[in-house]
C-alpha positions in Angstrom: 0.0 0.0 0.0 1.1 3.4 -1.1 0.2 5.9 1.3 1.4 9.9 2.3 0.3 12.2 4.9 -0.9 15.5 4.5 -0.9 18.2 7.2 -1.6 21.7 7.3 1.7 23.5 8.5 4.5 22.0 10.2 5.1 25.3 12.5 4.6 24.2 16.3 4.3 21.0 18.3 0.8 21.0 19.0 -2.5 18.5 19.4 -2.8 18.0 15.8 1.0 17.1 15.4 1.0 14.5 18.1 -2.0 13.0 15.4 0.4 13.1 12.6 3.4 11.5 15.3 0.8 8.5 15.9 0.0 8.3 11.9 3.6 8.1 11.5 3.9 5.2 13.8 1.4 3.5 12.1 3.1 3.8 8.5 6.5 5.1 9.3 7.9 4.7 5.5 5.1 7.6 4.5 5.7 10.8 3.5 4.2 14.3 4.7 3.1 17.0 2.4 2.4 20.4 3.4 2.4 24.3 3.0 5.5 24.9 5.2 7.7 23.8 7.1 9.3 25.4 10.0 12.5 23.3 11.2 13.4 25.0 14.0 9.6 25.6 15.8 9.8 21.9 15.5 12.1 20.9 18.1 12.8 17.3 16.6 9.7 16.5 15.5 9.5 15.3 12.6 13.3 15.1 12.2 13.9 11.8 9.7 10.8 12.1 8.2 10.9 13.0 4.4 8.7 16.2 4.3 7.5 17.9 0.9 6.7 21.6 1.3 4.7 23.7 -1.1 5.9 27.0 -2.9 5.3 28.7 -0.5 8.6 27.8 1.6 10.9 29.7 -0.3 8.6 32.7 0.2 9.4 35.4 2.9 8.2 35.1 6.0 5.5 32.5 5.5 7.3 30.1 8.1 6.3 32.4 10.8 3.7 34.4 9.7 1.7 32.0 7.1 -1.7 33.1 8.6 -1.7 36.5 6.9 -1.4 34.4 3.4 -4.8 32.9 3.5 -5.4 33.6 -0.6 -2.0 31.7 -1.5 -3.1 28.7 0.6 -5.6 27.0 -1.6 -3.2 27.0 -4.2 -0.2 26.0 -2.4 -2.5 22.5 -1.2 -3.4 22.0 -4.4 0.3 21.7 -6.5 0.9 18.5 -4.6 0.8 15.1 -6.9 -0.6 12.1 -5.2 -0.9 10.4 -8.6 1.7 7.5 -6.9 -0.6 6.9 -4.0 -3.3 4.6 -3.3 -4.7 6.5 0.0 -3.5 10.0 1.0 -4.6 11.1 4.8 -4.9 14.5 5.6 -4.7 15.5 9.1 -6.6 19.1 8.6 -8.1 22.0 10.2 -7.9 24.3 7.5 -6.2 23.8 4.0 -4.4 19.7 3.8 -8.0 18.0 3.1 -8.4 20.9 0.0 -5.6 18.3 -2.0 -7.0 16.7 -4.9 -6.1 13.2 -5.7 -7.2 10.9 -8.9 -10.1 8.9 -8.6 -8.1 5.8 -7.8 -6.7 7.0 -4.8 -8.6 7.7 -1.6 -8.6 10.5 0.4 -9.4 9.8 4.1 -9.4 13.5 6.3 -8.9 13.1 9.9 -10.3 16.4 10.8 -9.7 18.5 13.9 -12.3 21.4 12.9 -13.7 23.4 9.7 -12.0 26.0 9.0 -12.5 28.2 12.3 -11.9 31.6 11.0 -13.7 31.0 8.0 -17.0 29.7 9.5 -16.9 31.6 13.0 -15.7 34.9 13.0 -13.3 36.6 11.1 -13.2 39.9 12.5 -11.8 37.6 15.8 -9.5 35.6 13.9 -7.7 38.9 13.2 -7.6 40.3 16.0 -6.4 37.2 18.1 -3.2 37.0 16.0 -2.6 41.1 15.9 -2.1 41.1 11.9 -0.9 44.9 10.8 -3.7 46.9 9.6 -3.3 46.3 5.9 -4.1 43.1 6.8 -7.1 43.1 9.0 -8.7 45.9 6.3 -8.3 42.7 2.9 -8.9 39.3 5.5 -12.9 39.7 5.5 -13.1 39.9 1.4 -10.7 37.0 1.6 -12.4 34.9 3.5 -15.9 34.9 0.9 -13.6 33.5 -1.7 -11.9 31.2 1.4 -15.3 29.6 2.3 -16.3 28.9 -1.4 -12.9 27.0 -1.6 -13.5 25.6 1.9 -17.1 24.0 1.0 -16.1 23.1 -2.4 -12.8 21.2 -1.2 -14.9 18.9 1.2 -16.2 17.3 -1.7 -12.9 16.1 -2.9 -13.0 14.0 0.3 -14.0 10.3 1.0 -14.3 9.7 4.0 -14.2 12.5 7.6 -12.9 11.1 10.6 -13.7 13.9 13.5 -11.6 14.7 16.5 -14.9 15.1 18.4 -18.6 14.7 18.4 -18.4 18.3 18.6 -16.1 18.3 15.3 -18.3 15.9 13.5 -21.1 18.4 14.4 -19.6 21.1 12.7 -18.6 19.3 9.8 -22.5 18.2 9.1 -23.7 21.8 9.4 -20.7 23.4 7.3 -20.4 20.5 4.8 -23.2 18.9 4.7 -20.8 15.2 5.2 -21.6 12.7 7.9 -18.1 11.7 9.9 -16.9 8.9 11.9 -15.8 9.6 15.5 -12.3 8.8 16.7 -11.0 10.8 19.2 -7.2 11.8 19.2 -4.4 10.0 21.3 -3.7 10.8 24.9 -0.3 9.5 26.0 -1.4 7.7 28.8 1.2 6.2 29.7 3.6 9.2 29.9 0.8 11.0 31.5 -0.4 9.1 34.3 -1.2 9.7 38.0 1.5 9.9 40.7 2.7 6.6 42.1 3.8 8.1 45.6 1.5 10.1 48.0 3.9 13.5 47.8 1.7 16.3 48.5 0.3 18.4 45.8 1.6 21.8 46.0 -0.6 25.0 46.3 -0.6 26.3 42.8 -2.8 26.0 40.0 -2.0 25.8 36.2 -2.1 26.4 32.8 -1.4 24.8 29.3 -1.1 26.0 25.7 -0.3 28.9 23.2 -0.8 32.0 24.5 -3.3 33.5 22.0 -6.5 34.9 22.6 -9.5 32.8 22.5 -7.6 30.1 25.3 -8.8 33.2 27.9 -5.5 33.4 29.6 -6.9 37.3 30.1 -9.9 36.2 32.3 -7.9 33.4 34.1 -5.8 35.9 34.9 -8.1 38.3 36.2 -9.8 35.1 38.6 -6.4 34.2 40.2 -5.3 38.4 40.7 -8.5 38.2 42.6 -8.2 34.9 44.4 -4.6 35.4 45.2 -3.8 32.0 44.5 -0.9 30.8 43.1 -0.7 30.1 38.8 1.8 28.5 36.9 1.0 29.2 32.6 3.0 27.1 30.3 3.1 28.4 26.8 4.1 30.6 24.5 2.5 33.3 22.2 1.5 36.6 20.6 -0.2 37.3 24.2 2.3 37.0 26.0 3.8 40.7 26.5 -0.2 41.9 27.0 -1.0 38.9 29.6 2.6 39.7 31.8 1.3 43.7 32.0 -2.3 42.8 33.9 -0.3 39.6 36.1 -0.1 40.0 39.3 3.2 38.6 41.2 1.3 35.2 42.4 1.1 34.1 38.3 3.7 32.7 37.0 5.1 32.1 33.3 7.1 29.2 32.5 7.4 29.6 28.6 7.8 26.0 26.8 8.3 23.1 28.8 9.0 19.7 27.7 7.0 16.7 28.4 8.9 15.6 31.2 8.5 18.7 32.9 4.7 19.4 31.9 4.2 16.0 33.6 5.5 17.3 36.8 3.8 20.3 36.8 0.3 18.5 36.5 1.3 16.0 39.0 2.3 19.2 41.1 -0.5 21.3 41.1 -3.9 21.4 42.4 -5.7 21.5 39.0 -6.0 22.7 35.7 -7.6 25.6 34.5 -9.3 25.3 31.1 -11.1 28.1 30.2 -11.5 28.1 26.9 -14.1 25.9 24.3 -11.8 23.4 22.4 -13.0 20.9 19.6 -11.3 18.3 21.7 -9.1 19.8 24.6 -5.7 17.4 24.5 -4.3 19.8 27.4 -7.6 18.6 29.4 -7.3 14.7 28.7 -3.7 14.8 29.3 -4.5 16.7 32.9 -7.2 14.6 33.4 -4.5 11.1 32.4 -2.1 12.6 35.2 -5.2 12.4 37.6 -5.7 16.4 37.7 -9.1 17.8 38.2 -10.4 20.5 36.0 -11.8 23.7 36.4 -13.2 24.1 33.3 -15.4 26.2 31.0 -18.8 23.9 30.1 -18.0 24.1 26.1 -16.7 22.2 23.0 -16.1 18.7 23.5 -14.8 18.4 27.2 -18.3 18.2 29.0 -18.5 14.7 27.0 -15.4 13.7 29.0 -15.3 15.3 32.4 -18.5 14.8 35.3 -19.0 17.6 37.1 -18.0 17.1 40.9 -16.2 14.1 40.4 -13.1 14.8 37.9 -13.6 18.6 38.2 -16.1 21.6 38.1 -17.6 23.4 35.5 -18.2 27.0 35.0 -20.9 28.2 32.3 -19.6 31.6 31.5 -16.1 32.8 30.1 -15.9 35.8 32.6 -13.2 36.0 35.3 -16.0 35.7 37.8 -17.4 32.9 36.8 -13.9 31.0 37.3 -13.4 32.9 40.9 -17.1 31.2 42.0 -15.5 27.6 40.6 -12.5 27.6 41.8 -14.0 27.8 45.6 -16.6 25.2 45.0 -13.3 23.6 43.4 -11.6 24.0 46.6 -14.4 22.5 48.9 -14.5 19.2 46.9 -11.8 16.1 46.9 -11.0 14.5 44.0 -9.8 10.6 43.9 -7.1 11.3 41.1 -6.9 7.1 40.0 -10.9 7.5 39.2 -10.2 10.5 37.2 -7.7 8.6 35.5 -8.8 5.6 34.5 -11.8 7.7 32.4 -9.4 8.9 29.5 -7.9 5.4 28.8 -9.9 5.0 26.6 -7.9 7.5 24.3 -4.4 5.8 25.1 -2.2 6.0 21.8 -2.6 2.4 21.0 -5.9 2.4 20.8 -5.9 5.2 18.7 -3.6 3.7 16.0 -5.2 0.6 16.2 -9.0 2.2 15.2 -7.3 4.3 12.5 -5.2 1.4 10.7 -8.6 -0.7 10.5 -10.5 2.5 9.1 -7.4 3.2 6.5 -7.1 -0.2 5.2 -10.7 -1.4 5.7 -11.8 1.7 3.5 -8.7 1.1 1.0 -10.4 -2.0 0.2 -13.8 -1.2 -0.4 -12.6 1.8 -2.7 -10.4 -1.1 -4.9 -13.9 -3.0 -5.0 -16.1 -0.1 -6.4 
């Protein structure tokens, strides 16, 4: 079987990239396509992989700014050649599932969301990444001819597999395409609860890129009010605005790697998620260490977390709402081998093992048509 992978932009280390690590594992002699690549924002990642890039990478500054390029993107997918293939699998939230392939060869998209800023809100998508002005003022024309390509580009695909049933969701209303649910791996075996009864210590935290819609702002806010102790792991455009309105009790750690971000959630109290995720990988993999959540009742994660038991919920994004949880958070004890033995279910082998069945099941089925 001939097969390549197709992701969006190899930029950061994030959810969708530890996907494309597991699809790798499953077919390590396959190949990734896409727009750009950024070896150094990698750290590794990726490292003896053979990686095709678009035209794009030879273009100024598209390795660190390839958002504010949304009209070169549709093109840039679409010069790949997959003529070789049998089954190409694109692991998309915008552009990789826009590829187009032969009739012969099947296209499979393991898809973490629609197109957010094409669907959602625009006018927030620019704002959340601080484009310069030129930018902002041309994005909102862009984006008519962007959801055209967007809606039109789902049709060149076979078969959705969605993150979520909150992906899959979004996929029916925007595409009109019904999609099989397979959630993404959780390394539970690297993430898992504490062995030894060392006492938790007093602080709080927080995981993930510091841009706007995780609501590090009203987080923030909460804990300058509380005066509790918060730990933020991450990096991003928010951090210079976030550091200004932090009081000295919040703390920012930058990146960590995934020895150390194991020891911070097996060190803190819990995990603040404040923010409405199509899955929420920073949740499950708190939740895998045994970590109770304080988290915001949207996206995907009130599928996975019970109220009470493996955390509590707030229903507004508002830093009072999260001062009121945290202190019902703080009357309440949490049994953290119960918590974790309700995210196994997404443990990496798992994982590869539903997604090779779909691959080659589906591969089949296409040869027989």
């Amino acid at each position: 079987m001939k097969i390549a992978f197709v992701h969006d932009y190899l930029v950061q280390r994030g959810g969708a990239e530890r996907v494309l690590e597991c699809f790798c594992e499953i077919y390590p002699y396959a190949p990734i396509y896409t727009i750009v690549h950024n070896k150094a924002a990698m750290h590794g990642a990726f490292e003896n992989k053979r990686i095709y890039t678009s035209y794009l990478q030879k273009m100024p500054f598209t390795k660190s700014w390839h958002r504010i390029f949304p009209l070169l993107m549709p093109p840039a997918i679409e010069q790949f050649d997959f003529s070789n293939y049998d089954v190409v699998v694109s692991d998309s939230s915008s552009y990789a599932k826009g590829i187009i392939t032969r009739p012969q060869t099947l296209h499979i998209c393991y898809m973490h969301t629609p197109m957010r800023y094409a669907w959602d809100d625009c006018q927030k998508y620019t704002r959340d990444f601080y484009f310069p002005r030129f930018v902002k003022s041309i994005i909102p024309f862009a984006m008519n001819y962007i959801r055209l390509w967007d809606k039109v580009s789902a049709d060149r695909v076979d078969l959705f597999v969605a993150n979520s049933n909150f992906v899959a969701n979004r996929i029916k209303k925007y595409y009109r395409k019904e999609a099989i649910v397979i959630h993404p791996p959780v390394d539970t075996k690297r993430f898992s609860p504490a062995v030894s009864s060392e006492k938790v210590q007093p602080y709080f935290l927080m995981v993930g890129r510091l841009i706007a819609y995780k609501r590090h702002d009203i987080t923030i806010k909460a804990f300058n009010n509380l005066g509790l102790p918060l730990k933020i792991i991450g990096r991003g455009p928010e951090l210079k605005r976030l550091k200004k309105i932090a009081g000295s009790n919040i703390e920012f750690l930058g990146r960590v790697d995934d020895e150390q971000l194991k020891q911070y959630y097996l060190d803190c109290q819990g995990v603040v998620f404040p923010q409405e995720e199509d899955f929420g990988i920073v949740a499950m993999e708190a939740l895998a260490c045994g970590k109770p959540l304080v988290a915001y009742r949207g996206g995907d994660i009130p599928e996975h977390m019970e109220n009470q038991t493996m955390g509590v919920f707030f229903e507004q994004q508002t830093s009072q709402a999260i001062i009121e949880a945290v202190k019902r958070f703080q009357a309440l004890s949490f049994d953290s081998q119960y918590i974790s033995s309700k995210v196994q279910k997404f443990n990496r082998e798992i994982f590869k093992e539903k997604m090779r069945e779909i691959i080659e099941n589906k591969l089949g089925e296409h040869k027989n048509v």
